[in-house]
C-alpha positions, -999 to 999 in steps of 0.1 A, spaced: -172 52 67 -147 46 95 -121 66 110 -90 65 112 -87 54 149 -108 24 137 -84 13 117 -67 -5 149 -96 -31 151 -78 -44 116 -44 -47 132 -28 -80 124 -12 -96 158 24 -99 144 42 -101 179 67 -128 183 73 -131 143 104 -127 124 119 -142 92 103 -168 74 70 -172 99 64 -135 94 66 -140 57 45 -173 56 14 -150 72 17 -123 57 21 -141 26 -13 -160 34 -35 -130 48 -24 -112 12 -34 -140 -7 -66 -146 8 -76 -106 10 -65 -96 -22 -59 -121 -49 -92 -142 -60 -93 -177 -52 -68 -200 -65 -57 -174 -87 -20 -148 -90 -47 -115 -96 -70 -104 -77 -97 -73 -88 -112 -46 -66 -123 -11 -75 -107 21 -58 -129 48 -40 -134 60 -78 -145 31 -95 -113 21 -113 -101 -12 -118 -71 -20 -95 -54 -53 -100 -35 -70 -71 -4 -92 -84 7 -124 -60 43 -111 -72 39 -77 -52 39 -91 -20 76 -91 -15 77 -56 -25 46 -41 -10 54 -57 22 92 -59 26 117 -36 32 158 -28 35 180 -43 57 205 -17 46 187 16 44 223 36 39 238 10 13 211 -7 -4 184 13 1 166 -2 -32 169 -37 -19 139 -50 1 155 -86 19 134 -84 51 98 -87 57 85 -52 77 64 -63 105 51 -28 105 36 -35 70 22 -69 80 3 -56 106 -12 -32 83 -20 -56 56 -60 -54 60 -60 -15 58 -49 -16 19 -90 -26 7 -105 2 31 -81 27 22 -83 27 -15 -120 21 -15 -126 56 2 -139 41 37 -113 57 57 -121 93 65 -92 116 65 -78 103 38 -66 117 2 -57 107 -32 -31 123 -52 -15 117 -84 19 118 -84 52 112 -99 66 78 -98 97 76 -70 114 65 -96 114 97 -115 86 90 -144 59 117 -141 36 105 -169 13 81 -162 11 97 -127 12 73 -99 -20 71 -73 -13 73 -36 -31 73 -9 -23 88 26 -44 81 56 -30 118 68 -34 109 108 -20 79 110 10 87 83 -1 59 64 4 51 26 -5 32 -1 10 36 -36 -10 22 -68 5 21 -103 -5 28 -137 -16 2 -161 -14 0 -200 -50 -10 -202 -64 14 -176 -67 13 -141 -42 7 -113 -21 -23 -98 -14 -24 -63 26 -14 -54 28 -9 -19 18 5 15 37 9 47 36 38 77 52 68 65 70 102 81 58 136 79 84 145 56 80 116 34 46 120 25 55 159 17 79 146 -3 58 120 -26 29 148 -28 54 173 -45 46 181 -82 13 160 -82 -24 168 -80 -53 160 -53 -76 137 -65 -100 136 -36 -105 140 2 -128 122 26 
């Protein structure tokens, strides 16, 4: 197990980045982490042994963000360096080897409540990751991304703890 404060070893160096060179590595660290060689899926197992899928087409919306957070905040244009950085704690985090974390299923943002949602919040460092239900069984991968206070109240509301560790 590693703590959370260990998680800072797996920072991505992101500094000097933007645009298109921001999306180019995070693009490539995703695809060689989490999809399987060659291919748009990749398969891991989450801290409870189910099957959770990684789709090439969820980078842009695991790992972007709004440029219009008043406006548009639905629309994810820019790449979030934030995220980037953060792209190697997804595997640890869902697979249970980061200790103060939890699991919780929870209703979708977008309003659906059944199938719950999975997330996972790393509750020191305010960090997230958000796995969704699949027809078949298991999860996919959505997103994860730093998170406030408030908004991880807010995703736990009306769901249930799945497991601490």
């Amino acid at each position: 197990m590693m703590k959370p404060a260990e998680l800072v070893e797996l920072l991505e160096d992101v500094s000097g980045l933007s645009g298109g060179d921001l999306f180019e590595k995070g693009f490539s660290i995703y695809r060689d982490l989490y999809l399987a060689k060659g291919r748009v899926v990749g398969v891991e197992k989450t801290h409870d042994g189910h099957i959770l899928l990684f789709h090439e087409d969820r980078f842009e919306h695991a790992f972007q963000t709004t440029s219009d957070r008043l406006c548009s905040p639905d629309r994810k244009d820019i790449v979030d360096a934030k995220r980037i950085a953060r792209i190697r704690w997804v595997r640890p985090v869902v697979t249970g080897q980061v200790t103060s974390t939890a699991c919780f299923e929870v209703p979708s943002p977008t309003g659906r409540s059944r199938p719950p949602n999975r997330l996972y919040v790393v509750e020191s460092e305010l960090y997230v990751v958000w796995l969704e239900p699949r027809t078949s069984g298991g999860w996919k991968f959505s997103s994860a991304y730093p998170a406030t206070r408030d908004g991880v109240e807010r995703y736990k509301r009306g769901g249930r703890t799945v497991g601490r560790w």
